[in-house]
LOVEXTOR-429998 format. One record per residue (C-alpha): residue in one letter; x, y, z; residue number from 1. Coordinates in pm, 1 decimal. Layout:
<pts>
{"a"; {X; Y; Z}; NUM}
...
</pts>
This chain:
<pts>
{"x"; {5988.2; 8061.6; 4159.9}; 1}
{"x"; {5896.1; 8130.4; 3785.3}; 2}
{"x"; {6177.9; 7975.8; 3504.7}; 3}
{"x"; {6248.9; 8112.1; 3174.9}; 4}
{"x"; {6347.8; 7938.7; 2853.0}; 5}
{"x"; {6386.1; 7615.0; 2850.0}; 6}
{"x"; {6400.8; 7341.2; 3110.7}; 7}
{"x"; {6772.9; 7252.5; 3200.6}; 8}
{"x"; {6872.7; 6998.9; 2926.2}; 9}
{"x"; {7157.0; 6897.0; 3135.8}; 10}
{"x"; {6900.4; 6663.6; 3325.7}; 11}
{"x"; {6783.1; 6361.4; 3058.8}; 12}
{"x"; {6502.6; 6274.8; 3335.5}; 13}
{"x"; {6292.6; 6601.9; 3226.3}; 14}
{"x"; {6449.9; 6663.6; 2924.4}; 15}
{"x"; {6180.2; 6844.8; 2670.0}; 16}
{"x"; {6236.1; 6853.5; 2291.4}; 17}
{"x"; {6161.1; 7117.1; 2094.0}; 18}
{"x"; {6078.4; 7084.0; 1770.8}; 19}
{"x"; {6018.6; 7341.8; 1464.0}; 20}
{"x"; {5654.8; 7458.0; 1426.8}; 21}
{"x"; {5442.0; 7215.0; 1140.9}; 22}
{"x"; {5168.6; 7368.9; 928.6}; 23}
{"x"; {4831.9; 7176.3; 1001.6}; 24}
{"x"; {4663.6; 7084.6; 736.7}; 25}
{"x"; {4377.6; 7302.3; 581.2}; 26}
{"x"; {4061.4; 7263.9; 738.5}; 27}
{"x"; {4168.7; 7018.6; 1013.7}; 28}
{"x"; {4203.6; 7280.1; 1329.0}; 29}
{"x"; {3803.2; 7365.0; 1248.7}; 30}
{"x"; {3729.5; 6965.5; 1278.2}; 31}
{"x"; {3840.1; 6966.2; 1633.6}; 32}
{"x"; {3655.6; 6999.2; 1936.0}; 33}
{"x"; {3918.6; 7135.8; 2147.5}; 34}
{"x"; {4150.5; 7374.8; 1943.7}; 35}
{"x"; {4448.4; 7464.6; 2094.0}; 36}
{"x"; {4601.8; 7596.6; 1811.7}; 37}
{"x"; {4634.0; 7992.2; 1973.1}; 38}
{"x"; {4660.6; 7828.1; 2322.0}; 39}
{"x"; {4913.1; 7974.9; 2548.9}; 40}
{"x"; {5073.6; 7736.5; 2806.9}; 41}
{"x"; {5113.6; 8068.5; 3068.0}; 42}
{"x"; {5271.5; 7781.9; 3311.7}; 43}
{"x"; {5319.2; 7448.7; 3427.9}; 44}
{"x"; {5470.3; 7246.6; 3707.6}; 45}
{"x"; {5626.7; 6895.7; 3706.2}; 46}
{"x"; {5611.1; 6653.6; 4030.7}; 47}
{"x"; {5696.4; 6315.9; 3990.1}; 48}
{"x"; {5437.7; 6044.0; 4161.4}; 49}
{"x"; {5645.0; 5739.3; 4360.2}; 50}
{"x"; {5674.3; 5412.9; 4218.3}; 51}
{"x"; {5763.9; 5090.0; 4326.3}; 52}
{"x"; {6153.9; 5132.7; 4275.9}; 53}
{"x"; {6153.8; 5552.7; 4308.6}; 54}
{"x"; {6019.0; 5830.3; 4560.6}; 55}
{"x"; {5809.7; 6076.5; 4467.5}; 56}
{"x"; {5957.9; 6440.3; 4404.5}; 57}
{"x"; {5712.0; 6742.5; 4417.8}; 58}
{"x"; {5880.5; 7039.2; 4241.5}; 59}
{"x"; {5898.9; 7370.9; 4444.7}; 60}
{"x"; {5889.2; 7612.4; 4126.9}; 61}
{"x"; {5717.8; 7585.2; 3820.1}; 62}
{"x"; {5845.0; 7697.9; 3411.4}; 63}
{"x"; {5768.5; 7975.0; 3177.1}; 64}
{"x"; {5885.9; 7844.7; 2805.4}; 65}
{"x"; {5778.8; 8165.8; 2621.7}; 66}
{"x"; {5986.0; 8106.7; 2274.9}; 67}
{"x"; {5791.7; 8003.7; 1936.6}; 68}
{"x"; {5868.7; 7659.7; 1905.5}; 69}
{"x"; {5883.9; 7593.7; 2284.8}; 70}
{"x"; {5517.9; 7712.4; 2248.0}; 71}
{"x"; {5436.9; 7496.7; 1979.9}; 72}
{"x"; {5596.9; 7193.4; 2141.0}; 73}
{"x"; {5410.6; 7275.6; 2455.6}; 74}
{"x"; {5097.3; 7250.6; 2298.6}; 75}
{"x"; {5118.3; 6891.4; 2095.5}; 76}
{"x"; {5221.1; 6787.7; 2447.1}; 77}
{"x"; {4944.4; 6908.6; 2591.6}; 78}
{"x"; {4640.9; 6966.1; 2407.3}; 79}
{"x"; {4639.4; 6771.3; 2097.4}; 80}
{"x"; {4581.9; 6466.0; 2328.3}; 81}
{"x"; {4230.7; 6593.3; 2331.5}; 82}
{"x"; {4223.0; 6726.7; 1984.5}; 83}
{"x"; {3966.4; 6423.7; 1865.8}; 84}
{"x"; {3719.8; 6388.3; 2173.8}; 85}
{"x"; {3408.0; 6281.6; 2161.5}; 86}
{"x"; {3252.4; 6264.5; 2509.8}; 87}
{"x"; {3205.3; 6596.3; 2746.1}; 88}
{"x"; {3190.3; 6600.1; 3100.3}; 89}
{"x"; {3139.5; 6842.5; 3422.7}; 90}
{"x"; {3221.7; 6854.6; 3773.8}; 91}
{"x"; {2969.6; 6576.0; 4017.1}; 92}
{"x"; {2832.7; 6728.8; 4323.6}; 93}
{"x"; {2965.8; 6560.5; 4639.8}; 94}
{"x"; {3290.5; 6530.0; 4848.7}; 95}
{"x"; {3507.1; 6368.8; 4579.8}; 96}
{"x"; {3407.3; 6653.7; 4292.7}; 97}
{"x"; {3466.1; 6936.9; 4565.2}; 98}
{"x"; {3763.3; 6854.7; 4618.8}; 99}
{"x"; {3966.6; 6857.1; 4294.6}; 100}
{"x"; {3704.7; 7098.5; 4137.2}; 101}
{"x"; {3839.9; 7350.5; 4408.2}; 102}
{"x"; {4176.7; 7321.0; 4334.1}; 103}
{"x"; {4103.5; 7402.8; 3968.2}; 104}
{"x"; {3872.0; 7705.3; 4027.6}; 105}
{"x"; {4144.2; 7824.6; 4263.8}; 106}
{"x"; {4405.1; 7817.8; 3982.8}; 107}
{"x"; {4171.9; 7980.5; 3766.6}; 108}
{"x"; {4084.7; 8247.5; 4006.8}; 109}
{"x"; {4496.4; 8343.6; 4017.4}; 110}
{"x"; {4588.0; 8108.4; 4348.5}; 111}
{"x"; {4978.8; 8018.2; 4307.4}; 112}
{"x"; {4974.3; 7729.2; 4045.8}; 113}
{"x"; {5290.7; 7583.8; 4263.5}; 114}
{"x"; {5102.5; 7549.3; 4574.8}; 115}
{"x"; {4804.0; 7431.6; 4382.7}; 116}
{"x"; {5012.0; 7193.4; 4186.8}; 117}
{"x"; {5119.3; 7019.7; 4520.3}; 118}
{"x"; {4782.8; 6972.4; 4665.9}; 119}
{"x"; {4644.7; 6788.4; 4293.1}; 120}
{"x"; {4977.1; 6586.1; 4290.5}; 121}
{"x"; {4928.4; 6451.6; 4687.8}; 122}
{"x"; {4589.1; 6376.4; 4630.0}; 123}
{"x"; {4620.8; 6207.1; 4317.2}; 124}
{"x"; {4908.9; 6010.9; 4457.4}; 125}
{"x"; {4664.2; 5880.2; 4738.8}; 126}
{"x"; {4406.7; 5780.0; 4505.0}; 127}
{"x"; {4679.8; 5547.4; 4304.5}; 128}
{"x"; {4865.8; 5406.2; 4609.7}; 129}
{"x"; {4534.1; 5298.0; 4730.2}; 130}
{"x"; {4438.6; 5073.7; 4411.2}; 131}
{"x"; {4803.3; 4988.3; 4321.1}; 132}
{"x"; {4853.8; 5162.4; 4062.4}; 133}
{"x"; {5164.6; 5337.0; 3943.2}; 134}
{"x"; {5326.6; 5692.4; 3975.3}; 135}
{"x"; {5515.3; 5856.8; 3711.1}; 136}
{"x"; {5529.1; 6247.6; 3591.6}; 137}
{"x"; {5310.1; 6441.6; 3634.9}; 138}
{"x"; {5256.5; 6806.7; 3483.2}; 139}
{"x"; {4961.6; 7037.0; 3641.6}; 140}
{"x"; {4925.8; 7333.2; 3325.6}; 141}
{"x"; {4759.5; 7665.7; 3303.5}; 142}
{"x"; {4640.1; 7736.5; 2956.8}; 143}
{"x"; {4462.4; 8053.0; 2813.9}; 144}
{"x"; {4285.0; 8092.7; 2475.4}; 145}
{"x"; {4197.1; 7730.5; 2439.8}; 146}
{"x"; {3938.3; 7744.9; 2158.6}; 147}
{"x"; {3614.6; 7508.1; 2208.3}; 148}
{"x"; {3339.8; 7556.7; 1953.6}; 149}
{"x"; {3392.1; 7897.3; 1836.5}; 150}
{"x"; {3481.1; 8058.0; 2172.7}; 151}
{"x"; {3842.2; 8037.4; 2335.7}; 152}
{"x"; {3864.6; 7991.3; 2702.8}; 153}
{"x"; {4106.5; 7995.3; 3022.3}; 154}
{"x"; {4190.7; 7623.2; 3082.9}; 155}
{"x"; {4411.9; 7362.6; 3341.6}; 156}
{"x"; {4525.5; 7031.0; 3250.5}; 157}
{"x"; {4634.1; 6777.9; 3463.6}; 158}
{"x"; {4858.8; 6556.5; 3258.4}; 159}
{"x"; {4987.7; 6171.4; 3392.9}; 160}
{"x"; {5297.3; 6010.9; 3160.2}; 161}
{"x"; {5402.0; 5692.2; 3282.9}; 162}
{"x"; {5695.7; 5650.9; 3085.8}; 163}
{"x"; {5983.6; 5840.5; 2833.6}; 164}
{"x"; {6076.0; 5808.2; 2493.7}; 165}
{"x"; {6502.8; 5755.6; 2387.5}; 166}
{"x"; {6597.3; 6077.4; 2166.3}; 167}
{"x"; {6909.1; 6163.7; 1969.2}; 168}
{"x"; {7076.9; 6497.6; 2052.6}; 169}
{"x"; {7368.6; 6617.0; 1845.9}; 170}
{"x"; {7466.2; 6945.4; 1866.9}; 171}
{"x"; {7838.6; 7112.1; 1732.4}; 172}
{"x"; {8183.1; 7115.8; 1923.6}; 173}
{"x"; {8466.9; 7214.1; 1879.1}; 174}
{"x"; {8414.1; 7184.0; 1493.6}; 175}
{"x"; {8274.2; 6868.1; 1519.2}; 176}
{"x"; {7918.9; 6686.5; 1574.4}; 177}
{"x"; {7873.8; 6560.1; 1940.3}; 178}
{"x"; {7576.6; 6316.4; 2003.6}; 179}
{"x"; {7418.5; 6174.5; 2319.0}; 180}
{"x"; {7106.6; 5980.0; 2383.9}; 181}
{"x"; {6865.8; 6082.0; 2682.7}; 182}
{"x"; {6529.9; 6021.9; 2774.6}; 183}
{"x"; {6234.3; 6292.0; 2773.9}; 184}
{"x"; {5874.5; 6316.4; 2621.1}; 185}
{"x"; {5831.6; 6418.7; 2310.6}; 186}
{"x"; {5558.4; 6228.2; 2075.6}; 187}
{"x"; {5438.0; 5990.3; 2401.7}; 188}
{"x"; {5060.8; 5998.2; 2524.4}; 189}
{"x"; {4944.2; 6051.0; 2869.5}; 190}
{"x"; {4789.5; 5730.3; 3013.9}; 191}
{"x"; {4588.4; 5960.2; 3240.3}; 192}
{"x"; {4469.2; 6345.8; 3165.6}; 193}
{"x"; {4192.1; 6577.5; 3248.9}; 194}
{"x"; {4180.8; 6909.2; 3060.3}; 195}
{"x"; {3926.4; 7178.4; 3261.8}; 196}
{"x"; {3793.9; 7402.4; 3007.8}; 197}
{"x"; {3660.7; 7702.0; 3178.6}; 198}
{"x"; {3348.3; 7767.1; 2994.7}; 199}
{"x"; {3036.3; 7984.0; 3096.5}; 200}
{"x"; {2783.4; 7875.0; 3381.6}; 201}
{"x"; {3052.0; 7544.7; 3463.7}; 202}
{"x"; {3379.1; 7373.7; 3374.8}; 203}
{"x"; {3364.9; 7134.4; 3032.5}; 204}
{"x"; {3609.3; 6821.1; 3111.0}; 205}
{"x"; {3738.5; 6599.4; 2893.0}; 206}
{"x"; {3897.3; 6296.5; 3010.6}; 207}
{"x"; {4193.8; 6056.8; 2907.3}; 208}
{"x"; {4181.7; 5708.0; 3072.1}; 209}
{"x"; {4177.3; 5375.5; 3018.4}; 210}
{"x"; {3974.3; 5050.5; 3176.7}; 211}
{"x"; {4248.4; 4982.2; 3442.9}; 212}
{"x"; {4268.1; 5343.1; 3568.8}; 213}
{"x"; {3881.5; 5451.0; 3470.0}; 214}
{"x"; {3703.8; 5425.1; 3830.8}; 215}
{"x"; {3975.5; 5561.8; 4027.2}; 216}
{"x"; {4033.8; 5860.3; 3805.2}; 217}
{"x"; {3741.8; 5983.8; 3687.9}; 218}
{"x"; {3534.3; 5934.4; 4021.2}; 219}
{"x"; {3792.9; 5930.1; 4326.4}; 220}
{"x"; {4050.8; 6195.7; 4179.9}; 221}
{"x"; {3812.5; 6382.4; 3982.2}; 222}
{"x"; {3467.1; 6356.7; 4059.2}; 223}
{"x"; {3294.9; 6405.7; 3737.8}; 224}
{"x"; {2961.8; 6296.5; 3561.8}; 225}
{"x"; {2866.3; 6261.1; 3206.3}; 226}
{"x"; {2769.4; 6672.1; 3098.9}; 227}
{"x"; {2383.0; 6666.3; 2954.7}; 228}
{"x"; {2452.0; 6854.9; 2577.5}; 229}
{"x"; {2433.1; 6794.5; 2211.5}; 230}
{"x"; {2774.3; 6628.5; 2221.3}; 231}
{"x"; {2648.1; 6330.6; 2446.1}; 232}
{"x"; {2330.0; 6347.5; 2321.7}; 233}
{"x"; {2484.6; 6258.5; 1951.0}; 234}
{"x"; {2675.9; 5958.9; 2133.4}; 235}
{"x"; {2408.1; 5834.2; 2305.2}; 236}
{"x"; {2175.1; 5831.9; 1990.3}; 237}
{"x"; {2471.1; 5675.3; 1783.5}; 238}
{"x"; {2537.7; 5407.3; 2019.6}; 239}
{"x"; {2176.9; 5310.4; 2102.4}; 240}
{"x"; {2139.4; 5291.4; 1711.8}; 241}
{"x"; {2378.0; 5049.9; 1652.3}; 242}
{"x"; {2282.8; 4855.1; 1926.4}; 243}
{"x"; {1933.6; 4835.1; 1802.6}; 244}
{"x"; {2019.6; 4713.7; 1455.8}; 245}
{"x"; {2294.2; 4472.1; 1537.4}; 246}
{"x"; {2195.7; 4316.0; 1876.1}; 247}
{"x"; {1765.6; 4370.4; 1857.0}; 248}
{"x"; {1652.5; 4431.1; 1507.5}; 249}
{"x"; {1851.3; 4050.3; 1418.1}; 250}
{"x"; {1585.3; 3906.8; 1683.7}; 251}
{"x"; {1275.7; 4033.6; 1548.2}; 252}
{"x"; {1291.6; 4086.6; 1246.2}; 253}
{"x"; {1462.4; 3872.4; 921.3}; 254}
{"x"; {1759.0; 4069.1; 848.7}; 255}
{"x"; {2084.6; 3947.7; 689.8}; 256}
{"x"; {2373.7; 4123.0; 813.7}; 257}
{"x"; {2431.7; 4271.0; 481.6}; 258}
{"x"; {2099.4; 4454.3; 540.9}; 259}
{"x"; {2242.0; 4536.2; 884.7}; 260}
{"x"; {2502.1; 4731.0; 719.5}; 261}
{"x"; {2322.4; 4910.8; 533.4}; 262}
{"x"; {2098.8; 4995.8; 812.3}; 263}
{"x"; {2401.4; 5107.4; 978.3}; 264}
{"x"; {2532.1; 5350.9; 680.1}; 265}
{"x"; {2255.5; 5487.5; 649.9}; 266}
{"x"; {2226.3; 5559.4; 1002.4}; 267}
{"x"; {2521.1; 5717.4; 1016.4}; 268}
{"x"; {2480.1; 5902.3; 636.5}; 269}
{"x"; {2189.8; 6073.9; 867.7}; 270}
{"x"; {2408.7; 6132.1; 1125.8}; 271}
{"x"; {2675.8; 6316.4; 884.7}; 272}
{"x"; {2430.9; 6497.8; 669.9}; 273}
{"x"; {2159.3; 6671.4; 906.3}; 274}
{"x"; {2242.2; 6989.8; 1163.3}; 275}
{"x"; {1948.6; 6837.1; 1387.4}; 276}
{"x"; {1795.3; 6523.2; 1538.1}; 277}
{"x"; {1461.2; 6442.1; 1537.5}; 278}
{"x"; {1367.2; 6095.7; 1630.1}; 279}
{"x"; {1017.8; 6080.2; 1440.5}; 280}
{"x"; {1241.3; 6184.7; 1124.7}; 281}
{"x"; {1518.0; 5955.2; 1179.8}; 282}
{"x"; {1325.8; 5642.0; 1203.0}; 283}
{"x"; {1163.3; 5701.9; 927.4}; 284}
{"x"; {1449.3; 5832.4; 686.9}; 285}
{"x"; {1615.1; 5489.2; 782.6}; 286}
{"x"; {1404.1; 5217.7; 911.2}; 287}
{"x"; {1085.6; 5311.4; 684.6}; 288}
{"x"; {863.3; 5047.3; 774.1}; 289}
{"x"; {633.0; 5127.1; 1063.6}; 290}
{"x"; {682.3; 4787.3; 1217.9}; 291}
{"x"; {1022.7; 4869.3; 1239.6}; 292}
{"x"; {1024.5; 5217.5; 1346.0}; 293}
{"x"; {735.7; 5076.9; 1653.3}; 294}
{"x"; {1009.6; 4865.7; 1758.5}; 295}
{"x"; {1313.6; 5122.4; 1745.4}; 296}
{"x"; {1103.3; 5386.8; 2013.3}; 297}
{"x"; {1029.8; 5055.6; 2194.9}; 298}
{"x"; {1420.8; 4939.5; 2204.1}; 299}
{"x"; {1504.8; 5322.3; 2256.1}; 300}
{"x"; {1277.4; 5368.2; 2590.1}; 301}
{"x"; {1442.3; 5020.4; 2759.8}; 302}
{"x"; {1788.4; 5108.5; 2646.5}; 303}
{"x"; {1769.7; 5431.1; 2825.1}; 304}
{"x"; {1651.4; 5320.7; 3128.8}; 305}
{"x"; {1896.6; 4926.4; 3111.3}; 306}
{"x"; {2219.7; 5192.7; 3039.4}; 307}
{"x"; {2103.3; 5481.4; 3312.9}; 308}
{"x"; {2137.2; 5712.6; 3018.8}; 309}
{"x"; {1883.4; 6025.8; 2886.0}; 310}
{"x"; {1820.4; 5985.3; 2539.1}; 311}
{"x"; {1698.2; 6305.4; 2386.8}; 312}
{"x"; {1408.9; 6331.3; 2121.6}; 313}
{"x"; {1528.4; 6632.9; 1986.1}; 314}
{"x"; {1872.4; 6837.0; 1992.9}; 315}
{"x"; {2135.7; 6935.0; 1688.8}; 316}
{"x"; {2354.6; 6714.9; 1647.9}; 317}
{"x"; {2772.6; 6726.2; 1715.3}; 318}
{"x"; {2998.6; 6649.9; 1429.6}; 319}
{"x"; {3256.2; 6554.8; 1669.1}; 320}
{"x"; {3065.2; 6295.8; 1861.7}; 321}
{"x"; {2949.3; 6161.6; 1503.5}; 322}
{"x"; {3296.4; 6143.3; 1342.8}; 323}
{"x"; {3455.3; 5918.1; 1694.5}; 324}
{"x"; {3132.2; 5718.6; 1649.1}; 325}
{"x"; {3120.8; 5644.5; 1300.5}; 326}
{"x"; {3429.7; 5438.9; 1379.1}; 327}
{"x"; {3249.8; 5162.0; 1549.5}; 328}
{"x"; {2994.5; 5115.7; 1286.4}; 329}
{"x"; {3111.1; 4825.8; 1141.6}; 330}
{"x"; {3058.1; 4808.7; 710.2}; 331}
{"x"; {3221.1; 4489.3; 673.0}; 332}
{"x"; {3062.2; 4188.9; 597.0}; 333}
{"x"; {3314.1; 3895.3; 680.9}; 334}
{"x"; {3241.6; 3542.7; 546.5}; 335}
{"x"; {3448.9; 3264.7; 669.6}; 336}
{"x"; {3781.7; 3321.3; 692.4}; 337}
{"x"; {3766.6; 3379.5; 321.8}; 338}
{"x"; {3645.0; 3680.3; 213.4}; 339}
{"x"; {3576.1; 4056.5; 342.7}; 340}
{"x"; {3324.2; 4288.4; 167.4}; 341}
{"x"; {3262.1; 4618.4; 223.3}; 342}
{"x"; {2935.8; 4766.3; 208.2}; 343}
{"x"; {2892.6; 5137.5; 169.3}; 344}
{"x"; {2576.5; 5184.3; 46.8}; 345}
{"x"; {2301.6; 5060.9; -227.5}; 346}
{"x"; {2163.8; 4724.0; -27.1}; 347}
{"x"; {1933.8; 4682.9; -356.1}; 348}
{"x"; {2277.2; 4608.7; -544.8}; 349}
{"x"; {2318.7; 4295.3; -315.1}; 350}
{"x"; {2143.1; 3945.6; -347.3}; 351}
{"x"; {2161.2; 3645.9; -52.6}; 352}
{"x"; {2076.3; 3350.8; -144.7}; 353}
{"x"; {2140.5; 2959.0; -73.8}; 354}
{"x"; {2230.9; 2730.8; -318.1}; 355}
{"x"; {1978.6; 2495.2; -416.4}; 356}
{"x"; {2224.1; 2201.5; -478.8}; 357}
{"x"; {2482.2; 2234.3; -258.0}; 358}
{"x"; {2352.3; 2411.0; 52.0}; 359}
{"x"; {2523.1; 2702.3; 74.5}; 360}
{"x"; {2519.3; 3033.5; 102.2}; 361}
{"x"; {2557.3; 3328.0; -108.5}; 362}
{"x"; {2542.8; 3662.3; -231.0}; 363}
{"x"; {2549.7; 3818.1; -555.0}; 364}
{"x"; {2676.3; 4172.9; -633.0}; 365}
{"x"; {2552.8; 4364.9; -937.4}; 366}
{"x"; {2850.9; 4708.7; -1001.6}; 367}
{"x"; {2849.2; 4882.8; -1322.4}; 368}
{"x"; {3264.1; 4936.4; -1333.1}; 369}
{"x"; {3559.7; 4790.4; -1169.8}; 370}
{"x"; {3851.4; 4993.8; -1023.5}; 371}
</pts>
């Protein structure tokens, strides 16, 4: 059974909200790695997992919202979750992929998205009552035109909320203003998601979890691996970097940590302003000093094989997986509990020193203008 318009607003407990199409701003649709701006949602199902105090409810029909702003609603629901990600993954071989990977390709290849719907939401249901975690809703979409890179693709998400938001409806009658409050999803996150972006040769996946729900999710429901591409191989790189010059390059070498920072910005100022990798080249555009540079391949070899990971020489590098990096390269150099600088660039502006007299330490900063 297909529905039209919207979902009955009589019932609060799946109440939707629509809300009036917003402009995004200029240039920010092209900065994301999944673009679901011209997305269709063609269809979607709700079930609702059991919890402690409530039974579980799969749904025998599933919705069509076909309007404008039902659209556009349907979308920041569903997609801009994964607007900003900067990890790809694909299906595992083995028992536990099969399983859910099947059930995808089947909705892709037309199966009824009902009956479909059903078998995700039982299995999924399984995998939480077995590690005690908690039901909630849970919405099983078919998407078409979902835009990754510069290509648009036929997608499924599998979308968990755990909770609803209060909202204010007020509508006219009888020549006056009526209000009510309900409960529905509107601006929430989903504490667990999986978007299946068909793309050629095999599936893309991107993943919404957290530490609690990680193991079970992405290996027992799902069944994915890390996907072997520029994305990861940008990620890897970053992370391996920072690790290098904040937990290694400290041991070996004398470096302050305001010369760590600047390692650091310039590490990711390479990062930012190059289409391609090269190890050889990035060592040397940042580190300089061969002594250094021995020691980076050196680090970069056992870090590879410690973290189980395949660190590329060579591949061009993802703006995505740069800009969710760059947030965990720390430019702040805290002293005490008294002051915070931060450090974007120019280490040869920057003296440390000790004081002669009095034993302590220092630094000195040379600017030409205050603002």
């Amino acid at each position: 059974m297909i529905g039209t318009g919207l979902i009955d607003q009589a019932d609060p407990s799946i109440w939707l909200p629509t809300f009036a199409p917003q402009p995004s701003p200029s240039g920010i649709g092209a900065q994301r790695m999944v673009n679901g701006k011209e997305a269709v949602v063609e269809e979607f199902v709700l079930h609702r997992l059991a919890t402690d105090d409530a039974p579980g409810i799969l749904n025998d029909f599933s919705a069509v919202l076909e309007g404008g702003e039902e659209q556009e609603f349907l979308r920041r629901l569903f997609l801009k979750p994964f607007a900003n990600m900067g990890e790809t993954f694909s299906f595992a071989d083995g028992e536990d992929g099969d399983v859910f990977h099947g059930l995808c390709a089947g909705i892709h290849a037309g199966r009824d998205l009902v009956e479909s719907s059903r078998s995700i939401a039982q299995r999924l249901q399984e995998v939480l009552r077995q590690h005690g975690l908690r039901g909630g809703d849970l919405f099983v979409v078919k998407f078409s035109g979902v835009e990754l890179g510069a290509a648009r693709h036929a997608a499924v998400g599998v979308l968990k909320f755990d909770g609803r938001e209060v909202f204010m409806e007020n509508k006219p009658e009888d020549g006056r203003l009526v209000m009510r409050l309900g409960r529905g999803l509107g601006t929430l996150k989903p504490v667990l998601a999986v978007l299946v972006v068909f793309t050629p040769d095999a599936p893309t996946l991107f993943t919404i979890d957290d530490e609690e729900h990680a193991s079970a999710w992405r290996h027992e429901f799902i069944g994915l691996c890390r996907k072997q591409d520029h994305v990861n191989s940008t990620r890897d790189a970053m992370a391996m970097t920072r690790s290098f010059i904040t937990d290694e390059l400290p041991s070996r070498h004398e470096v302050d940590r305001a010369g760590q920072i600047d390692l650091l910005n310039r590490s990711v100022q390479y990062f930012k302003e190059n289409a391609a990798y090269d190890r050889d080249h990035f060592a040397q555009e940042v580190f300089g000093e061969k002594e250094v540079m021995s020691a980076f391949d050196q680090y970069s070899e056992r870090y590879g094989q410690e973290n189980d990971v395949r660190l590329q020489d060579r591949f061009d590098i993802s703006s995505h997986a740069v800009k969710s990096q760059a947030r965990v390269f720390k430019s702040v150099l805290k002293l005490d509990k008294n002051f915070h600088i931060y450090i974007h660039g120019d280490r040869s502006r920057i003296e440390h020193g000790v004081d002669e007299r009095t034993g302590r330490k220092f630094y000195k900063i040379w600017y030409d203008e205050e603002r």
